[in-house]
N, C-alpha and C positions, 0 to 999 in steps of 0.2 A: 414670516416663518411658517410652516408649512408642517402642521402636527399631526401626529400618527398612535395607533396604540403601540405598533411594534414596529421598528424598524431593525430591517437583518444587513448585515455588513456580507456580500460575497455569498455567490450561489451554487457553495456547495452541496452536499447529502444531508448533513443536517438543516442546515440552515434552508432551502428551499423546500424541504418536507415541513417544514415548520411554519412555513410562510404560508400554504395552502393549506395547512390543517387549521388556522390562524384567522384567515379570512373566512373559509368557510363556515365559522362562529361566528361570522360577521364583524371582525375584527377588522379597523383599519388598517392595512401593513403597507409595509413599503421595502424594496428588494433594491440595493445597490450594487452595482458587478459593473466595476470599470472595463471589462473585456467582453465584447459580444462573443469570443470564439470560446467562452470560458462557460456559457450557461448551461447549469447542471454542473458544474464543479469540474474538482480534475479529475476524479475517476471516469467520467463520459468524456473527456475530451484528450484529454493528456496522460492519464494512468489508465488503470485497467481494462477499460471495454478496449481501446485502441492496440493495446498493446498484445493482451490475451487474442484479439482478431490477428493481429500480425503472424502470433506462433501459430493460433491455429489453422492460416492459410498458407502458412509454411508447413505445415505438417500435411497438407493435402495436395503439395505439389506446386503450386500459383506459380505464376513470375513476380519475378519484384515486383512490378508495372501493376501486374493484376490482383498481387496485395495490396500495394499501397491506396490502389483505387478503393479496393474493398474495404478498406480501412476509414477511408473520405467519409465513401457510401454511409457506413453504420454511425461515425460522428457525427456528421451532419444533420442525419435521421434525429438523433436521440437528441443533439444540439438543439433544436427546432421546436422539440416535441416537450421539453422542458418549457421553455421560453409558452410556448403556447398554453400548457397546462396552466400555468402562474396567471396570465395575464387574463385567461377565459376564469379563474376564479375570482378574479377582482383584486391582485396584487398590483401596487403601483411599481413599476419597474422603472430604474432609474438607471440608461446608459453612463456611468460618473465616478471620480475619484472619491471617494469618503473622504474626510477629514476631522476628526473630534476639534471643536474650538472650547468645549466644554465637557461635564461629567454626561451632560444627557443632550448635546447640540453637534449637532454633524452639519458642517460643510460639502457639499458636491459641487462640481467642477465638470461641465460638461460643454466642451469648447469653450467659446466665452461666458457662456451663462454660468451665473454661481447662486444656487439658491441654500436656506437651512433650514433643515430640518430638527425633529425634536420630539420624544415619545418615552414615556416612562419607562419601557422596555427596550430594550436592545439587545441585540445577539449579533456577534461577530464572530465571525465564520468565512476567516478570510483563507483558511489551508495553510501551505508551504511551498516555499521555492527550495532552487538547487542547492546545496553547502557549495562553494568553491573555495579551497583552500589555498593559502600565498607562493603558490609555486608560480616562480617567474614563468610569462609566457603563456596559462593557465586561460586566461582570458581576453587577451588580445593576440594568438595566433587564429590564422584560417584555419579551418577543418575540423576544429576543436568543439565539440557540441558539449548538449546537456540531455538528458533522458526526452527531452521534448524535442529538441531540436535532430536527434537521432529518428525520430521518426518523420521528418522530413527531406529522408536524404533523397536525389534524384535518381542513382543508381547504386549498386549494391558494390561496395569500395571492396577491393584486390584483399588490402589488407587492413584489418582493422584493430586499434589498441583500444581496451578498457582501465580504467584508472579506478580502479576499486572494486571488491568482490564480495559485495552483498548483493541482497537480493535483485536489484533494479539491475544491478552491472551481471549478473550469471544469466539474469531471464535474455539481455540485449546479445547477451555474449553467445550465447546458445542458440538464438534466434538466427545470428547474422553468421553463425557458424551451418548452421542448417541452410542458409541460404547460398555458400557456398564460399565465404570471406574466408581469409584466414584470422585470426582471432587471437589475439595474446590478452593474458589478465596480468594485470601488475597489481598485486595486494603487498601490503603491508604487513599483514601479518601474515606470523610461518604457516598458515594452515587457511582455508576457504568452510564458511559453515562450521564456526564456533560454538554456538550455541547449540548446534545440533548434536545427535548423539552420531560419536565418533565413525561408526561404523555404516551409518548413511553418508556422513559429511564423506568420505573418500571414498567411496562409491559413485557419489556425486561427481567427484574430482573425476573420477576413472570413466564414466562414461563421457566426460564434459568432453576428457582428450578424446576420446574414440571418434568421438561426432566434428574433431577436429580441431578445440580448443586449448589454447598452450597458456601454462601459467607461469609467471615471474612471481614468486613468494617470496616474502620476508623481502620485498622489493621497498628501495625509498626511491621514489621519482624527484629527478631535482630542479628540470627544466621543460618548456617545452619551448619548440620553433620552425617557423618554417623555410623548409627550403624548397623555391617556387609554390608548386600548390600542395606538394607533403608538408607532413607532419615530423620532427624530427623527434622523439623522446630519450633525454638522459635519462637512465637510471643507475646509480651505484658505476660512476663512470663508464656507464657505456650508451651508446648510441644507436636508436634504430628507427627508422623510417615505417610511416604508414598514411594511407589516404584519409581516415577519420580518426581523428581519437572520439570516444566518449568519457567522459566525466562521469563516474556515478559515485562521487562520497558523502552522500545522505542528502537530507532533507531539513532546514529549519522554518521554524513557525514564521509565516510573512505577517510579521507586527511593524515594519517599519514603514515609514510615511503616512501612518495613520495618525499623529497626532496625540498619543498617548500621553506625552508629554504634558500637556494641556488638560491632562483629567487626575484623578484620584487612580487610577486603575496601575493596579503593581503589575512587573512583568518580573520573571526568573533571569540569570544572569546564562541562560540559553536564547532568551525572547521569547518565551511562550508566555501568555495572560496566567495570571495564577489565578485558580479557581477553588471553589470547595469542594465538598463533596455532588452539593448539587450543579456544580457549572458557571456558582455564582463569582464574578470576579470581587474585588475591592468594593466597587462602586456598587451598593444596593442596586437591583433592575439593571445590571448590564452582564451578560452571560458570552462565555466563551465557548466553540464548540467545533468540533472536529478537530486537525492537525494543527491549529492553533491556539490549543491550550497546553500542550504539551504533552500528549497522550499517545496510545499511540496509533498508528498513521493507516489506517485502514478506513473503506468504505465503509464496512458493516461497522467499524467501533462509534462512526460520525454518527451513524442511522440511529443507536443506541446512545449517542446525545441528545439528538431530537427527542427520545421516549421520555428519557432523564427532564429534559428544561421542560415537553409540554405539556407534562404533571406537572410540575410546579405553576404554570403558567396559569392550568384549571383547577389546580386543587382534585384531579382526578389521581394521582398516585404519588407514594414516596420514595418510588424505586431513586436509588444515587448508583453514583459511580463506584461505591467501594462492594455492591452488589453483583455487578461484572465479575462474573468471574471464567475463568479454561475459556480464555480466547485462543481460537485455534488460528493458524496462517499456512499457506502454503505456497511454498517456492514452485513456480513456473517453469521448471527444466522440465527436460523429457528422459524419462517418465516425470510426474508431479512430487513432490516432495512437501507432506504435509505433516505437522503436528501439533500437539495438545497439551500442555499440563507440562510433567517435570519428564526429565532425562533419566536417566540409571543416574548418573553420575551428582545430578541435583537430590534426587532421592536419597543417597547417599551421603550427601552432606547434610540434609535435615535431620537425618541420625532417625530417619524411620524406617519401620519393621518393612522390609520388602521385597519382592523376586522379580524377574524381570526375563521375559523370552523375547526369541527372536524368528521370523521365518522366512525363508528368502521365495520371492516368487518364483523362484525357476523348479520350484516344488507346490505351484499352486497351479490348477488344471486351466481356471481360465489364463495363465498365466500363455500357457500353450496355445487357447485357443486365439490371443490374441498376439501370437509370434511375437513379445513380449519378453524377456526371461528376467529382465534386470527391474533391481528393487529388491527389498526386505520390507515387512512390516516387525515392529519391536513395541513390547508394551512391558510396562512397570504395575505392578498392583501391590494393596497395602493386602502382608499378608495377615494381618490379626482382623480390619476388618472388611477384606475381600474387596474396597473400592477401588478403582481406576487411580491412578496417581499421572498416568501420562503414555501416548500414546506416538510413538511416528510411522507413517506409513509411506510409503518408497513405491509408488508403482502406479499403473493407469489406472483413474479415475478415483485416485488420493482425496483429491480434493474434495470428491463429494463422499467417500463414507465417511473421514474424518468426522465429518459432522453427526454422525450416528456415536462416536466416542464421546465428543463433547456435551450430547444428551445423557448419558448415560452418566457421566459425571459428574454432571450436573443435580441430577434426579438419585445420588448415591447408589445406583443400580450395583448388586455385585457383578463383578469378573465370570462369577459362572453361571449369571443370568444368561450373556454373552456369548460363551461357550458350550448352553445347552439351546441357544435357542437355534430355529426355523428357518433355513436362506433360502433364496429362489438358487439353482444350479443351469448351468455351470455360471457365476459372478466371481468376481473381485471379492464381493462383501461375504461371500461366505466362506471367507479364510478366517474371520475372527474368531470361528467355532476353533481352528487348532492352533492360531496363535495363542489364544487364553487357553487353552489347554493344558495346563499345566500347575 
């Protein structure tokens, strides 16, 4: 048996920041990732670097050919660059299936070798896979992908369907609609961008058609199948053909095959590890983290479990998870779609004191300068004591001042700290002077 102080389950953002901050205390660690194509997690390989490279060489003209290459390029780079970072610190890396046979013993499985491991600490950090739902046909027709396997396609399909309209399915829809596909979304529900505030969410919708994308709403899909190498999709009795489907209806925690069965460690009736405040599972010394505890599914929120477990790990901080607070997200269409905190409409049902503006970029100068017009930014503030309540912003380079709201939020700054301060001109960022305006 082959002891360790730390052993990490799956290499992704938290988990291999933790492994290198871990050893370089001289800690013995050890890194398990049954997938060489997987090191550095999903975010470098199968979510966001890959994907964000995609839109933005779609946005700069490429061919499919010369995305997809460029897409290789930057995985491969960062794929490499991870693996080598780990192994130059002194992490033991282990090409292998984990397997719990105990509360604190892991099986690996590496062709025929089987060895086990065992180390007081543990941290599992295995992510998530696709949701596929029991629609016949769903996963044994050709053509029929999943958010990973969309980005392997060889050429850019005539016509393409999406099978659900969150996030993953509007950035893919958008993407291969810019690329020149024709593009249907079949959602479920009567409207796309629920949670958002209404008046971006169909603005969304209205630029999505413009750029070429059609949606089926309030759509139940009830089959799929192939005829030759199309795709055939019932929905609501009807029938339509397309070269690709994608698949986008969520994400759940990948806890299966691991053996959980075998230990003390509780899981929710989703699959995610239950944890506490601090990440700790059931099992003293066995810690959950990233998209596998059931939180939610971001790169930055994973990184912010790393902070959370290696305080407790040094005794250097008590920051938890009920500290997290105005996590911001932003939706990948064109223009970017990000926000903060609560809605008008959320604010409104907390029964708090509050006013709420709106501005549309085609009244904001850089808006002009970057032939641009579409988007709003919309903010909520408490009007008794002046703080930020929530924030969405509609327009080019969303993504990054969002993050100047989520400060400000954070740090209780008022509304018309905001509104009187300093921008460089002509920006994006200095429209918050007349959105809080008021």
């Amino acid at each position: 048996m082959l002891v360790y102080d730390l052993i990490i389950i799956g290499f992704g953002k938290a988990g291999k920041t933790l492994a290198g901050k871990m050893a370089s205390l001289g800690k013995k660690v050890a890194l398990i990732e049954k997938d060489k194509k997987m090191y550095g997690g999903t975010c470098i390989n199968i979510g966001c670097i890959p994907t964000k490279t995609l839109i933005h060489a779609a946005e700069e003209g490429l061919s499919f050919q010369e995305i997809m290459e460029l897409k290789e390029t930057v995985v491969s780079r960062l794929n490499g660059k991870n693996k080598n970072v780990l192994t130059g610190a002194g992490v033991d890396l282990y090409d292998a299936r984990a397997y719990f046979t105990g509360n604190k013993t892991i099986e690996i499985e590496q062709g025929s070798d089987r060895d086990t491991l065992t180390a007081e600490t543990i941290v599992i950090n295995t992510g998530a896979v696709s949701n596929a739902f029991p629609i016949p046909g769903l996963l044994d027709s050709k053509n029929v992908v999943d958010s990973t396997g969309i980005q392997n396609l060889e050429k850019t399909p005539e016509k393409m369907a999406v099978i659900g309209g969150g996030n993953i399915g509007l950035e893919f829809a958008n993407l291969y609609a810019n690329l020149g596909s024709q593009v249907v979304v079949y959602e479920n529900s009567p409207k796309i961008l629920g949670r958002y505030e209404p008046e971006a969410a169909e603005l969304a919708q209205e630029y999505m058609e413009e750029d070429g994308v059609s949606f089926r709403l309030g759509a139940s899909v009830e089959s799929l199948a192939n005829d030759g190498e199309a795709v055939v999709i019932t929905a609501d009795g009807q029938s339509d053909r397309y070269d690709v489907v994608l698949y986008a209806l969520g994400r759940k925690p990948a806890t299966e095959d691991l053996g959980l069965e075998n230990t003390d460690i509780k899981v929710t009736d989703r699959g995610a590890i239950e944890v506490n405040d601090y990440l700790e599972s059931s099992v003293p010394g066995v810690y959950a983290v990233g998209d596998v505890n059931g939180g939610l599914q971001f790169t930055y929120t994973s990184l912010d479990d790393f902070r959370i477990v290696f305080g407790q790990l040094t005794g250097n901080s008590d920051y938890k998870r009920s500290d997290r607070i105005n996590v911001p997200n932003t939706l990948f269409i064109k223009p970017a779609l990000a926000q903060v905190g609560m809605t008008e409409a959320q604010a409104k049902e907390s029964g708090l004191p509050y006013k709420a503006n709106s501005l549309p970029v085609a009244g904001m100068p850089r808006g002009h300068v970057n032939n641009d017009l579409r988007g709003l930014y919309k903010v909520v503030v408490n009007t008794e004591t002046n703080e930020i309540l929530g924030a969405t912003l509609f327009g080019t380079n969303s993504e990054e001042i969002i993050n100047l709201i989520k400060l400000a939020m954070d740090n209780k700054v008022p509304y018309t700290y905001i509104k009187n301060q300093v921008f460089t001109h002509p920006t994006m960022a200095e429209n918050l002077n007349d959105v809080f305006n008021f």
